[in-house]
N, C-alpha and C positions, 0 to 999 in steps of 0.2 A: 729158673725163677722168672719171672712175669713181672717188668718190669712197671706195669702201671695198677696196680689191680687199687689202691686207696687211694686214686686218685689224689694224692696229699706229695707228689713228686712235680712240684711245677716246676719250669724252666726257667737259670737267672733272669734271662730279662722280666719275666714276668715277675720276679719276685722284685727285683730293682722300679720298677713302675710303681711297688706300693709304698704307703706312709711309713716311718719307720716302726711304729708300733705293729702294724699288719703286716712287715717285713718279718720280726720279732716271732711273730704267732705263727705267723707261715713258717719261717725256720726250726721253729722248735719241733710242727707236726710233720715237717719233711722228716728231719733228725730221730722223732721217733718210728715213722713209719717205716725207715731204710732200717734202725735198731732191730724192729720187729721182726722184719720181712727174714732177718739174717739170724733173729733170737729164734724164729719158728724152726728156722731151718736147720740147727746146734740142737734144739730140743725133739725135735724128732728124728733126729737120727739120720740127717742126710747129710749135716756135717758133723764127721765121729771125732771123736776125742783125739789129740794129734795131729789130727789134716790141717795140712797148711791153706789159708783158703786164697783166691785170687789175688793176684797184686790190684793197689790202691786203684790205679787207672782202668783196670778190666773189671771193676766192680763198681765203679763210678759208671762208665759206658753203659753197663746191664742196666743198671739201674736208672738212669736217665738223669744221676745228679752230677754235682758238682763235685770234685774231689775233697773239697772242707766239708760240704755236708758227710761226704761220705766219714773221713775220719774223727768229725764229732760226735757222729751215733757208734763210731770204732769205743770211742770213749765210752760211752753208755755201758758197752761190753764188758767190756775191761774192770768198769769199776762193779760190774755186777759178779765179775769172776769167770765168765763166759769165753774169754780169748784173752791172751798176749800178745805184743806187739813188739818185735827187737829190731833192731836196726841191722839190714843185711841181711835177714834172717825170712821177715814178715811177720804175719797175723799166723796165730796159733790157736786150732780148739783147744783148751783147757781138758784136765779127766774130770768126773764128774763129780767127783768129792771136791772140787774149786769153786763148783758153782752155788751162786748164793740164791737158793732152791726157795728162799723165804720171803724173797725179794717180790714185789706184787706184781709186776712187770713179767718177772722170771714165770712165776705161776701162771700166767694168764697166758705168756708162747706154751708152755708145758702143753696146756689144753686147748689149745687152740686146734690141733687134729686130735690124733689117737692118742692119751699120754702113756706114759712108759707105767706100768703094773707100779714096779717099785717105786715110783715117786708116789702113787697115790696110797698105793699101801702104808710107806715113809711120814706121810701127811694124817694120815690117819691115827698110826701109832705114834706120833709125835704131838698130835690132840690128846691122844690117852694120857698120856704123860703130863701136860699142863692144865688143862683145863677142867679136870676133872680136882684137882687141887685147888685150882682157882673158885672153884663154886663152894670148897671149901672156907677160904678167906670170905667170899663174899660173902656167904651166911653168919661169918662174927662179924663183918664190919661195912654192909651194905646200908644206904642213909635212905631215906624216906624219896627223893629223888631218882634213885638206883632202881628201887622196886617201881616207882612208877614208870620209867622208861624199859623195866621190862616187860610190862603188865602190856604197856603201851606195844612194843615189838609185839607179844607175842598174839594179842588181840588184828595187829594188823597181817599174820600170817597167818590166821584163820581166813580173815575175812578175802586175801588174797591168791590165798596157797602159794607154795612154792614151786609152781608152775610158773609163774610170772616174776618179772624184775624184782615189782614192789612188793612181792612175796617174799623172794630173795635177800633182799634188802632188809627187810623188818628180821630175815634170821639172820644178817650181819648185824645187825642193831644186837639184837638180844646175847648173840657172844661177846661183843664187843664190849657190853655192859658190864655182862658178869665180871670182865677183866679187870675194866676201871675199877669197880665196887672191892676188889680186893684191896685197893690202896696201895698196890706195892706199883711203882714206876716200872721196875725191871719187864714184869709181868703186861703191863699196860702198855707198852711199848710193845708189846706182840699182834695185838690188838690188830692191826692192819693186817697180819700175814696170817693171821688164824680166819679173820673175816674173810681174806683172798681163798683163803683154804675151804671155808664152809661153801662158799661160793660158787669154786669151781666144780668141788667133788660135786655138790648139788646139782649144779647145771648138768653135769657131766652123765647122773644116775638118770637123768630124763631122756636123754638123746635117744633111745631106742623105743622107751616104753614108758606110761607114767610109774609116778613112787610107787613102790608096792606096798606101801602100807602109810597112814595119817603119820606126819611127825610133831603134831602139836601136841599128843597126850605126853608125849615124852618128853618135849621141851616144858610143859606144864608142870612136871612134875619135880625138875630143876628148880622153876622159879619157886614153887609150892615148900620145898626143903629150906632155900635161901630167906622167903618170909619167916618162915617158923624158925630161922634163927637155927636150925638142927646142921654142920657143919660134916657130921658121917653122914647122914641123906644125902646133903647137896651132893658129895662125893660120887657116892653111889650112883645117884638120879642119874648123875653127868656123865658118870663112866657108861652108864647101860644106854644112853644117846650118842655116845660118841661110837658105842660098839654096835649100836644099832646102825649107825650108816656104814659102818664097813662092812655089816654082813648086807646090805641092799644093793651096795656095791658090788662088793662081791658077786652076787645071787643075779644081777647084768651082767658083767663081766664073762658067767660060765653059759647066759644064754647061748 
């Protein structure tokens, strides 16, 4: 590991010279940045499930922090499901069914190099499953606000694409809506980890090549079902857009 690469690992006394609020700020993006550095490195496979990893001080050193930074961002881990911690024992990878895969942090190490097949495949058929129900809800109980902020999203990934952030963005907008528009809390409370999932799979299908095909006709066709209030459409629409980025996926993937 490469101890300086975010530049976000400053040295106590520099952090002791600031105000306490930019102490504050500083501490939290040191905290994440050492979380990351160690979440990329659990996520792709270079620490495997089981491995005990360095004691506290030989990982503080690498790394150029402090020993509390370091076992604050240990925290991070931990409550993400990523490692354990025993006394006597040390820091533990976790197996991989511990990790909270849903977590937007967790998603974002995932893809941050190569990610693992079954996580994206995992992410894809676990869209099938929700959201494609949820477009159902949304077509009986979407409010006049719902539909304009999807009209809104889906007008700004045209005019964007999803080659770009604010392309990006407008198709987290437009899942994330449909979610709300269901009215079910349970469901809406996914919202983040579906939007982290559109996101990265997205990002992910362009690394090599662009989309292989427009995804606005197909997002069009979701929101088109949910206006007309038709509740099997919307299903449908949404199932054949969720299964459409897994076969674009895929169809990279065997490049």
């Amino acid at each position: 590991m490469n101890p300086n690469v975010d530049g976000a690992m400053a040295g106590d006394d520099t952090v002791e010279r600031q105000a306490p609020a930019e102490r504050r700020d500083t501490g939290r993006r040191l905290r994440g940045a050492v979380a990351r550095r160690i979440g990329v490195a659990i996520l792709s496979g270079e620490f495997a499930p089981g491995e005990l990893l360095s004691t506290e001080q030989q990982f503080a050193d690498e790394l150029a922090v402090s020993r509390t930074a370091y076992r604050e961002a240990l925290q991070q881990l931990v409550a993400k499901g990523l490692v354990e911690s025993r006394p006597k024992i040390g820091t533990r990878v976790l197996p991989r069914e511990r990790w909270n895969l849903l977590d937007t942090d967790v998603l974002a190490w995932a893809f941050a190099g190569e990610p693992d097949p079954d996580i994206v495949r995992g992410l894809f058929e676990m869209r099938s499953v929700v959201e494609p129900a949820a477009a159902a809800y949304a077509a009986e109980r979407r409010t006049r606000e719902h539909v304009k902020a999807m009209r809104n999203a889906l007008a700004r990934m045209a005019r964007h694409s999803l080659a770009t952030e604010q392309g990006r963005a407008a198709d987290r907008d437009f899942h994330g809506t449909v979610l709300h528009a269901t009215g079910n809390p349970v469901m809406i409370a996914l919202s983040s980890s579906i939007g982290a999932a559109v996101n990265w799979t997205t990002e992910f299908k362009q690394r090599s090549r662009a989309l292989p095909r427009d995804p606005v006709p197909a997002h069009r066709r979701v929101l088109d079902a949910i206006v007309a209030g038709d509740p099997d459409q919307a299903r449908a629409a949404m199932h054949a857009l969720v299964d459409q980025g897994l076969e674009d996926t895929q169809g990279i993937a065997e490049d």
